[in-house]
N, C-alpha and C positions, 0 to 999 in steps of 0.2 A: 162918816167913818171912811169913805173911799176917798176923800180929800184928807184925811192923817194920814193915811198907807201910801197914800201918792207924795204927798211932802215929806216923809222919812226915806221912801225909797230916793226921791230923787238929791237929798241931801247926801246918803250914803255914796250913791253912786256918781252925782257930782265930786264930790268931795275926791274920791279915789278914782275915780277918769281922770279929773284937771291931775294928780299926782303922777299918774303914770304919763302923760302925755306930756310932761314937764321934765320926767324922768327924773323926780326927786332920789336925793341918796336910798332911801326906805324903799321905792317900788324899783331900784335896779338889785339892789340886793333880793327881792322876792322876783325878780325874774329870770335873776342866776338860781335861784333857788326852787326852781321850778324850771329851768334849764329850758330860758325862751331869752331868743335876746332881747335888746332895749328895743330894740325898731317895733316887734313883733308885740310887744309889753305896751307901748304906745299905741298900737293900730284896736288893741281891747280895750285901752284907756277910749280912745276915739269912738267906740262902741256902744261903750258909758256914757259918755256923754250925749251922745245921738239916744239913747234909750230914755234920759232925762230929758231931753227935747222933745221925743213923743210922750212922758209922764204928763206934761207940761201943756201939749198940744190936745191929750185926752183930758182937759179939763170942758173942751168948746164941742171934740170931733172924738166920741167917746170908740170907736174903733181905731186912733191911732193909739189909745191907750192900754188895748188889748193886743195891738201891735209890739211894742213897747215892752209887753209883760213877757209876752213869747220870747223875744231877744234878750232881755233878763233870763229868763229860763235856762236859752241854752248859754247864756256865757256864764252862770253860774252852776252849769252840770257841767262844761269845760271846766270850770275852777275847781269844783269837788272832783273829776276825774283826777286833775293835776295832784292834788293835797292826795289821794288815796294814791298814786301810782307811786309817791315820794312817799308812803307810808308816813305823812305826819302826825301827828298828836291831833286830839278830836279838839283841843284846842284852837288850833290854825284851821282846821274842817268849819267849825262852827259858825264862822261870819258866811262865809259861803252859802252855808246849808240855812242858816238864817235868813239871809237875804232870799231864797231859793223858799220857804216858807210864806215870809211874808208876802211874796209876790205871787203866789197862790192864793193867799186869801185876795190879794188886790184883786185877781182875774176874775176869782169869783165872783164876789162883789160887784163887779166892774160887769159880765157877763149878765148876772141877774138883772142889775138895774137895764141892760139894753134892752132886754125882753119881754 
């Protein structure tokens, strides 16, 4: 199970690191819209993908993994602080606070099994 939560997070959070970090059209419009420039939009993208590098690395060294989850943690309570200051729709909240879930149960998971 801790290896499905690991391979989905790190597909999500791949997937939207390399976009931001790219500065595709999609994450400069959601960083004007969250009112961060592109540089600043990229250094979180970079974050992401360093967070997928420790999902990746907590498959051999199971505390970079709970590394990893922490730094998910807080760039997804920076994401839901952003969506709630911009009063968005719990629509645009929801991949946030989902990812922000799942990476909960990953910790857990991931914490029991070290113990």
């Amino acid at each position: 199970m801790i290896a499905v939560i690991e391979l989905v997070l790190a597909a999500i959070l791949c997937s939207l690191g390399a976009a931001k970090v790219a500065a595709v059209p999609a994450m400069r419009a959601a960083a004007a819209h969250a009112h961060l420039g592109v540089s600043a939009y990229r250094l979180i993208g970079v974050a992401e993908l360093a967070a997928v590098a420790g999902l990746l690395i907590g498959w051999w060294w199971r505390f970079a993994g709970i590394f990893a989850a922490i730094g998910i943690l807080v760039l997804m309570a920076g994401a839901t602080t952003v969506h709630l200051r911009n009063r968005d729709s719990a629509a645009r909240l929801l991949p946030a606070f989902g990812t922000a879930m799942l990476t909960v149960a990953y910790l857990a998971l991931l914490v029991r099994a070290t113990s």
